[in-house]
C-alpha positions, 0 to 999 in steps of 0.5 A: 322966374321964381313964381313960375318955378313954383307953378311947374312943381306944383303942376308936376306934384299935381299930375305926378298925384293923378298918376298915383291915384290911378295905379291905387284904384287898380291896386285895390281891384287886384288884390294880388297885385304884384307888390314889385310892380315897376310902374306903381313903384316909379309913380310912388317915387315921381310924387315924391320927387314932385314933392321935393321939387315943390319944396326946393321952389318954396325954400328958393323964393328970394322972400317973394310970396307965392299966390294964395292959390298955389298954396292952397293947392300945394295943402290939398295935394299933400293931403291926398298923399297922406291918404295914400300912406299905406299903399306907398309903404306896400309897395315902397321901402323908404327907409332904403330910399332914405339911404340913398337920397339922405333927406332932411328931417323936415321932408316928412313925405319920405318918413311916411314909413308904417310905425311899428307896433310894439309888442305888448311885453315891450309897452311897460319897459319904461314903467319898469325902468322907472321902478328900478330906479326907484327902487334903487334910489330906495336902498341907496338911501336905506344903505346911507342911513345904516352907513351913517349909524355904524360909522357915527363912532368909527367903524369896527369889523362887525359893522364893516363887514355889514356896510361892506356887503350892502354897499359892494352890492348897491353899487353892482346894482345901482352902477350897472343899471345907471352908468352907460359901461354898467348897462354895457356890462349888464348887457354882456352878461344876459346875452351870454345867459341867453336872456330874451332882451324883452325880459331884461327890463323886467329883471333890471326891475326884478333885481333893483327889488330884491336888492330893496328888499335885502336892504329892507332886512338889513334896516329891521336887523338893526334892533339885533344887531344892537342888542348883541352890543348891549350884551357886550356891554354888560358883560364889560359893566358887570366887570368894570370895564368901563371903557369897553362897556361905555364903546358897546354901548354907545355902539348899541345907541347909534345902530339904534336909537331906540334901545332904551336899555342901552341908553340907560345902561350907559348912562349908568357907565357914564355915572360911575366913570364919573361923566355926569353930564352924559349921565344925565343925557343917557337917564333922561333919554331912557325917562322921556321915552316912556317904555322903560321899566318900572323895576329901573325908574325909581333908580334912574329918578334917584340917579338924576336926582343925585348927579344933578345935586352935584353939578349943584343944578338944584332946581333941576334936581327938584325938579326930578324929585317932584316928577319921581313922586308924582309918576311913583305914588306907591314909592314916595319914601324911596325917593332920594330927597335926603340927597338933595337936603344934605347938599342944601344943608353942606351948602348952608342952604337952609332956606331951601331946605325948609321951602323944599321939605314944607311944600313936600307937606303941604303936597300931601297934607290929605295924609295926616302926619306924613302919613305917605312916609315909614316912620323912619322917613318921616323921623329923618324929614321932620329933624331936616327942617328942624334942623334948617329952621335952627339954622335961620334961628327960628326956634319955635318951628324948629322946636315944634318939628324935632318935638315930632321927630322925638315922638315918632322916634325916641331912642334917636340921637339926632332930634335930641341933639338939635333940640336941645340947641334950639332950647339954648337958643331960647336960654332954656338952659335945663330943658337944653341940658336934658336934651344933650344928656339924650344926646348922648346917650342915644348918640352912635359913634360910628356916624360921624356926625353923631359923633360930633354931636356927642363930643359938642354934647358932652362940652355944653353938658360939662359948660352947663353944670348944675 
């Protein structure tokens, strides 16, 4: 039964494709053929229909398998159809038939329709849509970075106002162009400017670039934005207002980590407020960025030098020290060795003190007698290491270093009253008491460590006697 169903629909799908083939050859020798000819029409439709029953016989074969023939027919007549794509869509709308007989997707006979062209301003809609989302996703991200700088430290009106503005219009953009009631609202707004809907893409896109392009700006004014904090800040600093000056300036760093100068001024904020670990982060910034003046890097090298003697990172402020004389050969004498040898000295440190003043020699040893230090400078290193070597009771370097300091500097009080010491040391009792009367005579009371000196000096110079 169910065979020969098949094979009356497809003898109907045969026959109903013959009648067709006939109107067709009729049609192109009359090319003003009427396109409502009835009978074109209705053998358009019988095909059809003769193709939908051929597919009802094939759905209701109850698993039986159709004779290899009748398939091979059923291939060969829908390929003749096929061939008559363009005279069918002449003569019959089948979307209007589609309506009416509400076929499935899968009977492709009644979706022969002529695909539409599109226009050539409409090939590229989705390539600007792409566009705009980039662009989008873009100034989303630029925004972000900027909103994260400004409110790193608590937002102020200044840096509000300017996120404020940004994000009201990323999101105007963005949400109109990505939710569906934004798209809706979009929509409204061109329709009622009388915008052709083939350009609304392109202004999508037009637009997304704009706000990607403002965004742009905004990311580049970042560095004038925090200089204007920077100048805050030093107006605060130069009236020591700390606090104030320590916010503008932490604000100038987070709108822009490359403000050197902000880094440095406050770090120097930092250093008299007094915070010396932030010090040492903000001058070690402005050192290792390279691009710091060299009017500011004997000061910042000796800052560093000084807070790190003081958190008692003495290696570290060797290490500071050493950097300071290698990057600034024209300023040896300038850098503050003197603070880290008084705090080996306070400390009882002495060891230190010697190791670190003789490998300073050896480092310049090209240079006869320091030659690379003032005679000031040299007189002060030479009655260090005395100084340290007297302490470690090692009396001839000691002896050997202050001789030197006293060469270069008579009048001195220092040198003498280490030397002389030194010589009690050795029991060179008239030497010694030659050197306290030195002492002082060339003794200052306004130094406190003169002063003690001298009052030592004039106790061993009564002990001493004749």
């Amino acid at each position: 039964m169910t065979a020969s169903r098949l094979q009356y629909a497809v003898k109907r799908y045969d026959a109903a494709i013959a009648i067709l083939e006939t109107h067709a050859a009729l049609a192109q020798g009359d090319a003003a053929a009427n396109l409502h000819d009835a009978g074109l029409v209705d053998a358009i439709l019988e095909v059809l229909a003769a193709r939908d029953a051929v597919q009802v016989a094939l759905a209701s074969r109850n698993h039986i398998a159709p004779s290899g023939h009748l398939i091979r027919r059923v291939k060969e007549l829908d390929s003749l159809l096929n061939q008559h794509q363009l005279l069918i869509n002449r003569f019959v709308k089948l979307a209007d038939w589609r309506e009416v007989l509400n076929p499935p997707n899968k009977d492709w006979w009644w979706a022969m329709d002529d695909k539409p062209s599109v226009p050539l301003h409409d090939r590229f809609d989705p390539f600007w849509q792409g566009l705009s989302i980039i662009f989008l996703t873009a100034a989303a991200s630029l925004l972000a970075a900027m909103s994260t700088r400004f409110f790193r430290g608590g937002p102020d009106e200044l840096g509000l106002s300017a996120i404020l503005i940004s994000s009201v219009m990323t999101l105007l953009t963005a949400g109109g162009a990505l939710t569906r009631g934004g798209r809706q609202a979009i929509e409204h707004l061109l329709i009622s400017l009388k915008v052709s809907k083939h350009l609304w893409d392109e202004l999508a896109c037009l637009v997304s670039l704009l706000l990607l392009v403002l965004m742009a700006l905004s990311w580049q004014a970042l560095p004038l934005l925090s200089h204007r904090y920077a100048l805050v800040g030093n107006e605060a600093l130069q009236r020591e207002r700390l606090v104030e000056a320590r916010e503008a300036y932490e604000r100038a760093t987070q709108i822009d980590p490359e403000n050197i100068n902000a880094h440095l001024r406050l770090g120097q904020t930092y250093e008299k407020m007094p915070d010396a670990r932030k010090a040492v982060e903000r001058y070690e910034i402005a050192i290792r960025s390279g691009r710091l003046p060299e009017v500011d890097l004997l000061p910042t090298y000796n800052s560093l030098i000084t807070l790190e003697t003081r958190r008692r990172n003495y290696e570290q402020a060797e290490n500071w020290l050493h950097e300071c004389q290698n990057q600034l050969p024209q300023q040896l004498a300038n850098c503050a060795i003197e603070t880290l040898v008084k705090s080996y000295l306070t400390n009882k440190k002495y060891v230190e003190v010697s190791a670190l003043l003789i490998s300073d020699r050896n480092k310049f040893s090209q240079v006869s007698n320091f030659g690379h230090y003032p005679p000031g400078k040299r007189y002060q290193i030479l009655t260090y290491l005395g100084q340290a070597f007297l302490e470690q009771k090692n009396s001839a370097p000691a002896e050997q270093a202050l001789r030197q300091a006293i060469t270069l500097i008579e009048t001195n009080a220092p040198a003498h009253c280490l030397l002389a010491q030194v010589l009690e040391q050795r029991q060179e009792l008239a030497q010694a008491k030659a050197e306290w009367e030195l002492c002082i005579a060339y003794g200052s009371l306004k130094d406190p460590e003169e002063s003690a000196w001298m009052n030592q000096a004039r106790q061993r110079w009564a002990e001493l006697g004749d």
